[in-house]
N, C-alpha and C positions, 0 to 999 in steps of 0.2 A: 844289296841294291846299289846299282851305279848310277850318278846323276848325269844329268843330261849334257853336260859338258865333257863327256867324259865318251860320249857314245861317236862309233863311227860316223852311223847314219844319224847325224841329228837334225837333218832337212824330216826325216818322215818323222821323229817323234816329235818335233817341235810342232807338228801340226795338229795332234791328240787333242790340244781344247777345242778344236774344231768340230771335234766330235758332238761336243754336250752344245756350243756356242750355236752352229746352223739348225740346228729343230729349234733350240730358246728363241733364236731371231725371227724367225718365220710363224710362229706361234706370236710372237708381240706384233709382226707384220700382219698378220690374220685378224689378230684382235683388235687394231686401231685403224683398220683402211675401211671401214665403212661398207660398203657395197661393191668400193672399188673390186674386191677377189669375191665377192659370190658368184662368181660363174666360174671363175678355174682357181679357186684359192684351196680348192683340195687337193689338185695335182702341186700345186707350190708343196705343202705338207709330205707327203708320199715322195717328193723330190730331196727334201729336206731330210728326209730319215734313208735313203737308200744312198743321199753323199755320206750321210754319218757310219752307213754299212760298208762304205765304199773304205772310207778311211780305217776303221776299222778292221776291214778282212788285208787293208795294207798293210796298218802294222802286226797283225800278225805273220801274217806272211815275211817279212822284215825279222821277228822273232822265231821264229823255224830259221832262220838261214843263220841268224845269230850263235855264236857259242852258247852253252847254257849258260855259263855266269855271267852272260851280259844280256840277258833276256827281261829282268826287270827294272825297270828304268821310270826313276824320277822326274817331274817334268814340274821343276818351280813356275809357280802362275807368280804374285805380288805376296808382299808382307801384307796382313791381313792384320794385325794387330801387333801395334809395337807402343808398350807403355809401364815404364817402370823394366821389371824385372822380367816381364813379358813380352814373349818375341813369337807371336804366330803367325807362321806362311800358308797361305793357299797355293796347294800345290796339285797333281796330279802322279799315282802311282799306275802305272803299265806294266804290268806284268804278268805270269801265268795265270793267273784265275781272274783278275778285272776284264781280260783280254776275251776270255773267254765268254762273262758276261755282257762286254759289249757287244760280239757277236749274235747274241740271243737275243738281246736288244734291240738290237739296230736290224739283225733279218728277220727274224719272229717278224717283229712291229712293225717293220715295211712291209710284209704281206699282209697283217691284219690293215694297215693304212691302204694298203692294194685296194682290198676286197672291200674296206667301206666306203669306198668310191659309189659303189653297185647299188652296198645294203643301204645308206643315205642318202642314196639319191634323191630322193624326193622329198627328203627333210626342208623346210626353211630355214631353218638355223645351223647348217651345214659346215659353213666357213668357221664358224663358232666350236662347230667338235671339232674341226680335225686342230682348230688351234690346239684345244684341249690335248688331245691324243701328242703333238708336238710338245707341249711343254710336260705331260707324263713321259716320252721318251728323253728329254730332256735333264729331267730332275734323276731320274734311275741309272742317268749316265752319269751322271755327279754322285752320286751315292757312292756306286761300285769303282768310279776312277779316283776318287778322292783319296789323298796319300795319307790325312789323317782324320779321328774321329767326330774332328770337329767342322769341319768341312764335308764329311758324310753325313752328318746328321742337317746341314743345310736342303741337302740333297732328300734325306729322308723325310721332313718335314712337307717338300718340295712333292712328290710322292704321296703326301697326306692330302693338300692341297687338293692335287690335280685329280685324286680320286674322287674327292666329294666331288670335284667338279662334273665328272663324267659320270658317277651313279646317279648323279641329280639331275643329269642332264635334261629329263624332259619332266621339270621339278612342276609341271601345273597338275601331272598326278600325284596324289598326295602318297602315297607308299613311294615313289619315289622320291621324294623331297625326306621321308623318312627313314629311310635305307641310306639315304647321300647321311645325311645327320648320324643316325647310328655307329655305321663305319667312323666317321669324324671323330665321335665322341670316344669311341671304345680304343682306337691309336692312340689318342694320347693319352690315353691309363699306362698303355704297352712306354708313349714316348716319356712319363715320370721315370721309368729303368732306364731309358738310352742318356737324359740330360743329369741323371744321378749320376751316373756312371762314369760319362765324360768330367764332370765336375769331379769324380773321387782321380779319374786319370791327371788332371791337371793338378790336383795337390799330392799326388804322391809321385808323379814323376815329372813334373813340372813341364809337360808338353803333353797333346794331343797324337802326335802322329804315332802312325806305327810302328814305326824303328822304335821308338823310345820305347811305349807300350810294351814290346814284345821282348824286350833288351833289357826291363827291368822286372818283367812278369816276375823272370826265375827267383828273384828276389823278396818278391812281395813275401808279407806276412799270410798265413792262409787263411784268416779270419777277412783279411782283406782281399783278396782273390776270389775266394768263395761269394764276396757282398758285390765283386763288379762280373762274376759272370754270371749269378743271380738276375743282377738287374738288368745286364743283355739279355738274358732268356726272357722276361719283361717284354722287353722292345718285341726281342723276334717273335714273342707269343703273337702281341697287335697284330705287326704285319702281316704275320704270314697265316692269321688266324688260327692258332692253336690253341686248344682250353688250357685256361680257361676264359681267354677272349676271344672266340672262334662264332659269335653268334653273330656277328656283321657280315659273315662272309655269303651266306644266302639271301639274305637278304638283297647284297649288292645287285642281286641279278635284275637288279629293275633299271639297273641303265642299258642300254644296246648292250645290243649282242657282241660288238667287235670289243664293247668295253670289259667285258668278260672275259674275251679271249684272251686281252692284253694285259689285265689284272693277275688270270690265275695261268696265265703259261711263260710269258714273259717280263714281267714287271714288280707288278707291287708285292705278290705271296714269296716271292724269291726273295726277298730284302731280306728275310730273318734268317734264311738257310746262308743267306752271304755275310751276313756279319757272327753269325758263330764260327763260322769256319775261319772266317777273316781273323777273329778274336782267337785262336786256336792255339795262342802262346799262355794264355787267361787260361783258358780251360783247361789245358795238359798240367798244370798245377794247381787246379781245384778240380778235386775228383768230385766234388756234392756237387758244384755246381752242373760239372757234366753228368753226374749220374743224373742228376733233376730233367736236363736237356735229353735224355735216356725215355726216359717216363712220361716225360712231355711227349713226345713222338709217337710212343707207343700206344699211350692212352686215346689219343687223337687222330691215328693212321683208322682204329677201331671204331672210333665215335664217329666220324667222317664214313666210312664205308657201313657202317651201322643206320646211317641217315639216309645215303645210298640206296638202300633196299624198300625205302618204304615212301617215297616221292614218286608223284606222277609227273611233276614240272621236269619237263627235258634240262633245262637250264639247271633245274637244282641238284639233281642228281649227278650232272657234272660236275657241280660246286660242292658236292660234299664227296666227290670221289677228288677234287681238287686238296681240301681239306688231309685227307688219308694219305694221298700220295704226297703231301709238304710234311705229313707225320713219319714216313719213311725216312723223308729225307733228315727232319730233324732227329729222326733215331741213328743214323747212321755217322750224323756228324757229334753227336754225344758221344760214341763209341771212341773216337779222339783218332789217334794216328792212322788204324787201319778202318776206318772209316771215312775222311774226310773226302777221297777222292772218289768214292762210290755216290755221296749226297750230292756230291757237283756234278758226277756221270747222270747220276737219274734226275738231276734238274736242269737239265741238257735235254734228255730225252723226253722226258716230261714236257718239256716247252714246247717240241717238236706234234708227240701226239695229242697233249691236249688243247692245244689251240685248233690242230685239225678238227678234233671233237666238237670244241666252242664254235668255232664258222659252219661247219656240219650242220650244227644242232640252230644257226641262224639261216643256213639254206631252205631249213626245215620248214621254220617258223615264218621264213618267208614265201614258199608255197601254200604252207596251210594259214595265212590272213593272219599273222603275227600269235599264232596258236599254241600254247605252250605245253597242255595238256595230252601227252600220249596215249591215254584211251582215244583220242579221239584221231589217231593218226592208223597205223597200219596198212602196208602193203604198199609202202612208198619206195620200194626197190625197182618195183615195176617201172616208175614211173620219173624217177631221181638216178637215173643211173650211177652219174658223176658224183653227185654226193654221198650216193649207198655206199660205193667201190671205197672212196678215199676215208668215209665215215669205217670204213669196217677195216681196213689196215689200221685205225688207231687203235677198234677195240682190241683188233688182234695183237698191240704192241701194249695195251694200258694192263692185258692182262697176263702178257706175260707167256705170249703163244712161241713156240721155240724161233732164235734165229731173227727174231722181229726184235726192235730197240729195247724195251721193258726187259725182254727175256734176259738182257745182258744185267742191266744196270737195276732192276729190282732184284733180281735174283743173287748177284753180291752182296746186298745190303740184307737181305735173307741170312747169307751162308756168314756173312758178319755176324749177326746178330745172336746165331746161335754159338759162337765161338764166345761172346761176350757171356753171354745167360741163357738158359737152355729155354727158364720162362718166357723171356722177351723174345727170341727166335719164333716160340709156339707161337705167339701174338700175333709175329710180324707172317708166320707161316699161315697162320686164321685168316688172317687181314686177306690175305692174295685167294684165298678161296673165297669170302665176301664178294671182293672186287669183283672176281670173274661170275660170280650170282647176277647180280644187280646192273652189271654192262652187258650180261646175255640178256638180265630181262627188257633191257633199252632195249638193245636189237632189235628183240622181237615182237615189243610191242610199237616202234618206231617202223621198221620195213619189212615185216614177214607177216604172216593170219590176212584176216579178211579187211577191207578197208574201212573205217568206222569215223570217214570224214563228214564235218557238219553239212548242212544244205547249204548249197550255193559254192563250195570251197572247190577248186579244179586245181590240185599239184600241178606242179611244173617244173622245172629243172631251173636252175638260177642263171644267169649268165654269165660268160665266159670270166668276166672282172670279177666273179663272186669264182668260180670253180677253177681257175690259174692257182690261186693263192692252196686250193684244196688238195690240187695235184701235188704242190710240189713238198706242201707239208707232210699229205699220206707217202711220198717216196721218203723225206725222213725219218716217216716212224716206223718205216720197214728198215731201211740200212743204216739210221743211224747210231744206234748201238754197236753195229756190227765196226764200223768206221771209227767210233771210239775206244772201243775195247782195249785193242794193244797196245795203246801210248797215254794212256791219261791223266795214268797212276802215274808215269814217271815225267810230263808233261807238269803236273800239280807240284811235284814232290819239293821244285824249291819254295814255292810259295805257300805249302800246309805243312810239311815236312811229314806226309804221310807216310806210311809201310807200305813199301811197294811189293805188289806178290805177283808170280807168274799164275796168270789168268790161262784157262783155256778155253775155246770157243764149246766144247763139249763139256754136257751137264755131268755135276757132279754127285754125288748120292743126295745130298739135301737139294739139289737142283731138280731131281728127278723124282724126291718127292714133294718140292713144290707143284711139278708140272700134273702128279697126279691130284690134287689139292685141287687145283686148278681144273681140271677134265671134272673133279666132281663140281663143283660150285658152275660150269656152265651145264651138266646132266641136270642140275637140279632146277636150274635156270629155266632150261628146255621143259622138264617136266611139269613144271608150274605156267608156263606162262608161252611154251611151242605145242602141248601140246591140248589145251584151254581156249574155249574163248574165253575173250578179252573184255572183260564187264565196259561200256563206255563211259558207265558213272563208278567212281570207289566205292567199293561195298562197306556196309561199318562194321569196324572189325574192336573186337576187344582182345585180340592179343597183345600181348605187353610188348613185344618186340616191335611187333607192327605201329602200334598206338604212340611208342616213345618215338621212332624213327620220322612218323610223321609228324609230331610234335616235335623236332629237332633236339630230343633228348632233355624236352623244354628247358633249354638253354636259356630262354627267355625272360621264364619262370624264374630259374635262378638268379639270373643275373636282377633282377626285381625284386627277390627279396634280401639279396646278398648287399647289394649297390644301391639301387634306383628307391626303395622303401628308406633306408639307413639316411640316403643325403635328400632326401624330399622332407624327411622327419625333422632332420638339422636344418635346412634351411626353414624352414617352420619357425625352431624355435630360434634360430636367428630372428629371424622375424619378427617374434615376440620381444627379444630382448631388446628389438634397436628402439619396435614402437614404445614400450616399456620405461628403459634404461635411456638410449639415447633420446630419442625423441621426446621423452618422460622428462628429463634434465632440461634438453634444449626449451622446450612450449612451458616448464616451469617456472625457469628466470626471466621468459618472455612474460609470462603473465605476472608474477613479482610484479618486475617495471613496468607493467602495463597500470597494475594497482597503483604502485607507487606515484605514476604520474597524476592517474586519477586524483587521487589526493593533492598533491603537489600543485594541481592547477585551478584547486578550489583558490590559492590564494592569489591567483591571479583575477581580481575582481575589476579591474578598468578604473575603478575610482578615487582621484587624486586625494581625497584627504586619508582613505584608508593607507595608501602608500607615505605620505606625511606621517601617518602614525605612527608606522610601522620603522621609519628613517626616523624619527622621536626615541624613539625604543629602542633601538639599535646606538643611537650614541649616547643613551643615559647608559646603555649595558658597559658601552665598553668606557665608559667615565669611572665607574661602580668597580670595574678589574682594575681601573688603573689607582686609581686610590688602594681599593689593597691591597695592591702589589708596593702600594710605598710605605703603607700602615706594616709590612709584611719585613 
């Protein structure tokens, strides 16, 4: 890494804090002007995140023309703490992977900010989201440009924040006041592993930043390596919802629609697949910690697409095909060198098609009266053209259909997977035939069969402000794979120090029995539910696949009697012990001296000869010492 003094161009990186600085200022602009911006304080927003895209796709573009060794580039902000023997800067790092997810960030999240122009419009409290939506692009641009760990975790907290804010957004429903809550609580179990973490970085190498970290990994003891990539895997679990903290993440969907998109395609679920790769100097020297990052992935791509199949909620089916696809990723970046640049490939592409899916699936919800239940949808291709067309290039990329973005970048993390363990291949090779079940059974119970909309409900197609943003994400989830393929590996390579291998655009034997995996999980798809009617109500089923799926793997359950029974139990007998022990001690000596006085005040009786008596008696006593003290 070269500092910024040191760079040709230092008019364009010296302007990189401007990046995270314009969405933060316009967000606190949003928040404090009263009424003044409710009538156009959402285009300020939407203006706010496509200068931040603006400067962004500059310095990339600045870094392409760049030599490679001067591609990543330091950009000191102030000393942040100087006291004693401590000396921490805020700073900012640019370079191949931050760059990349500013990218995603800043265009992702201007289209989602596009498009909710349309879908809030008629909110009241409008100026109030999109502040929201600015200071979550805001905080996620601090995270991932932040040069060390302590200064991303500003960022990631920042990110914790803004997500309660936006799941809770319309907190006078009580499921969402408690989904906002949920998510809150369940991060910072994940954020005990990131502030452990940092704290173990700061006494073993006596700095935060990166350079240090990754300059003294090679070093570390492995007892100690293993305990700080452990407690990242921690963090990334929170974030990105992976079991076993993954139960917040369905839930989330009770905020808007555009807050989904920006959660599970561009933002918040991407935090943990960026800090293990970030961390990637940590991990290449603790094989358990990576193997765990391994199993976490796998376990979760499975459980995630396992929930998948057995939800009627459009939204949630997304969310738990969200879930699966953040398990690929983190299985790919466990894998270490020759993996790390396929987890960023397919969290790239991932950004692209599932946010098209998330705004799809709120086109939906906005012709059919904010309707979440697909029994009750059917035959909306007819009549959705624009959202069918761009809804169905994602599913064609989510699962992996050839030539489409998925097809590239899940299918390395495939042919990884099974070079690493033949078991965990199988898993990741199950998982994509899942996928492709449960996104055919969307389809077709979404825009194919007969229509099975409530009384009164008339589909209609969204408006241009809603279907711009659909366009242009369904053309990334057709060519964007193809567009990354040939340089990404070698694009990442200074900044993960991955294995670069010559890719080719034709499938490979395990690529080709992916795709046959895949033809069977949409035949089966078809079979159950293309060529069936479509029950309007869920039938009750006691299959156990079915019955866990729609229980979330009662996730719930668990975490209830693992977590939520254990610390209700202790605060209990805290409880006990303070009314007990403290309060038992304190209301003790209080009552003592309350007696004490009692008594004490019988001898205050108002009447002078008793007080004569008692001043009588008082200087015979001390007459009576002093004599024996001279008799003595």
């Amino acid at each position: 890494m070269i500092t910024l003094e040191t760079v040709a161009a230092t008019g364009v990186f010296s302007l990189a804090w401007l990046m995270i600085a314009v969405p933060a200022v316009a967000a606190a602009l949003l928040l404090v002007s009263g009424s003044f911006f409710d009538r156009a304080g959402h285009w300020l927003a939407v203006a706010a995140v496509a200068l931040s895209f603006g400067i962004a796709l500059w310095l990339f573009i600045a870094m392409m023309a760049a030599d490679p060794e001067q591609r990543a580039v330091g950009v000191p902000l102030y000393t942040w703490i100087d006291s004693g023997t401590w000396s921490i800067s805020a700073g900012l790092l640019i370079d191949q992977l931050s760059i990349l997810f500013a990218l995603l960030i800043t265009g992702v999240g201007g289209l989602i900010h596009l498009y909710s122009v349309g879908y809030m419009a008629h909110d009241p409290r409008r100026r109030r989201f999109f502040a929201f939506l600015n200071l979550f692009v805001a905080a996620m641009l601090l995270l991932v440009l932040a040069d060390n760990y302590l200064v991303l975790f500003v960022g990631w907290e920042g990110v914790g924040l803004a997500s309660y804010l936006l799941i809770g957004f319309w907190q006078y429903k009580p499921s969402a006041a408690a989904a906002a809550k949920k998510a809150f609580v369940m991060n910072r179990v994940g954020d005990l592993g990131m502030t452990t973490a940092v704290m173990a970085m700061l006494a073993l190498f006596g700095s935060s930043s990166f350079e240090a970290v990754n300059a003294g990994a090679g070093k570390l003891d492995p007892a100690w390596a293993t305990a700080i990539g452990l407690l990242l895997l921690l963090a990334a679990c929170g974030k990105s919802a992976q079991v076993p903290l993954q139960a917040w993440l369905l839930d989330a969907m009770e905020g808007p629609t555009p807050v989904s998109a920006l959660i599970h395609a561009a933002t918040m679920v991407t935090a943990g697949v960026y800090l293990v790769v970030r961390s990637n100097a940590v991990f290449n020297v603790a094989p358990i910690a990576a193997t765990a990052v391994v199993l976490v992935g796998t376990v979760t791509l499975l459980v995630g697409a396992w929930i998948g199949t057995s939800k009627d909620d459009i939204k949630k089916v997304l969310a738990g095909s969200t879930m699966s696809q953040i398990g690929y990723m983190m299985l790919a970046a466990g894998i270490g060198p020759a993996g790390y640049a396929f987890a960023i490939f397919h969290l790239l592409t991932h950004g692209f098609f599932k946010a098209n899916m998330f705004l799809g699936a709120g086109s939906v919800m906005h012709a059919m009266d904010d309707d979440v239940n697909m029994r009750h949808y059917g035959a909306l291709s007819k009549v959705m053209r624009i959202t069918f067309l761009t809804f169905s290039m994602g599913f064609l990329a989510i699962i992996g259909f050839p030539f489409f973005s998925g097809y590239y970048s899940k299918d390395h993390i495939i042919e990884a997977a099974f070079h690493q363990n033949a078991l965990i291949g199988w898993a990741a090779l199950i998982g994509a035939g899942i996928t492709a079940f449960y996104m055919t059974r969307l389809m077709l119970m979404t825009f194919f069969g007969e229509s099975r909309w409530r009384e009164g409900v008339h589909p209609h197609e969204s408006p241009k402000i809603m279907t711009i943003p659909l366009i242009i994400l369904a053309i990334f989830s057709v060519i964007g794979g193809v567009l990354m393929n040939s340089w990404i590996q070698e694009w990442l390579e200074p900044a993960v120090g991955n294995h670069v291998e010559e890719l080719s655009l034709m499938p490979s034997a395990i690529g080709w029995a992916t795709m046959g995996v895949v033809a069977l999980g949409v035949a089966v798809g078809w079979f159950f539910f293309g060529q069936r009617r479509v029950p309007e109500e869920a039938p009750v089923s006691k299959n156990f696949f079915t019955v866990m799926g729609r229980n979330d793997l009662f996730g719930d359950t668990v975490n209830d009697v693992v977590a939520v029974q254990p610390t209700m139990l202790a605060a209990r007998g805290v409880v006990v012990a303070d009314h007990t022990m403290i309060d038992g001690g304190v209301n003790g000596a209080a009552g003592l001296l309350a007696k004490l006085s009692t008594q004490t005040r019988r001898l205050q009786t108002g009447q002078i000869r008793t007080y004569a008596l008692t001043m009588s008696l008082g200087v015979v006593g001390i007459g009576v010492v002093m004599i024996l003290s001279q008799l003595g």
